[in-house]
N, C-alpha and C positions, 0 to 999 in steps of 0.2 A: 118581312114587313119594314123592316130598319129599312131597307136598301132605298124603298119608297117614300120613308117619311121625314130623314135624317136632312136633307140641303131644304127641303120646304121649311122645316120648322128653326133650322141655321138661319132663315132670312124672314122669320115669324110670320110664315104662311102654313095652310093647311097642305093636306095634300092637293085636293079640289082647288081652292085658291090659287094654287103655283101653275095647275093644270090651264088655268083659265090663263094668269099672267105669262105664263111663258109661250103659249098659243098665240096670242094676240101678240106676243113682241115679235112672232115666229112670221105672222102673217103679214104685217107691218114690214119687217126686215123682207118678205120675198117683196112686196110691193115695192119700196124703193128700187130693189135692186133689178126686178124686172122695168121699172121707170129709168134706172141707169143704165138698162141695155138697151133700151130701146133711144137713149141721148146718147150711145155712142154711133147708131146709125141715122138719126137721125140731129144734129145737134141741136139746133131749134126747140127741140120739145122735151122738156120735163127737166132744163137745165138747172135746178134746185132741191128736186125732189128727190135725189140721193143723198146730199147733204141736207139736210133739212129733216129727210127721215132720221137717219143718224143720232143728228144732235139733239133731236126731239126723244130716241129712245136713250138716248144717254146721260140728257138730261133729269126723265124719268128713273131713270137705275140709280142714279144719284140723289136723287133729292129722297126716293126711299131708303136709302141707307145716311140719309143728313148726314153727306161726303161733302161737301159744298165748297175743297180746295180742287176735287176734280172736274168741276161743271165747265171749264174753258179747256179742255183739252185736245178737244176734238178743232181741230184747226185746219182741214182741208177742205176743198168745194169739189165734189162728183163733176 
């Protein structure tokens, strides 16, 4: 049971909690990236929404952990 409850409650989540946040960062992270495959064929479309994803789920990661010297880190554009 440790195996399952030990990094959720490291980051003062449940288990169900982490389940939901880590799915939703999971689902988010495919979105941009399938958004950034389809701007390397097509370039016109969706030319911010790899970056954008990104900094948006990074900025989230951070602001839960009130890290707030890493929130500018992320410094490239998809």
């Amino acid at each position: 049971m440790k195996l399952f409850t030990q990094h959720p409650a490291s980051v003062g989540e449940s288990y169900g909690e982490h389940f939901g946040v880590a799915t939703r960062f999971g689902l988010r992270m495919i979105g941009g990236g399938l958004a950034a495959l389809v701007h390397g064929v097509l370039p016109f479309a969706f030319q911010t929404t790899g970056s954008r994803t990104i900094a948006a789920l990074h900025a989230e990661m951070v602001a839960k952990r009130a890290d707030t010297a890493q929130v500018n880190t992320v410094e490239f554009v998809i």
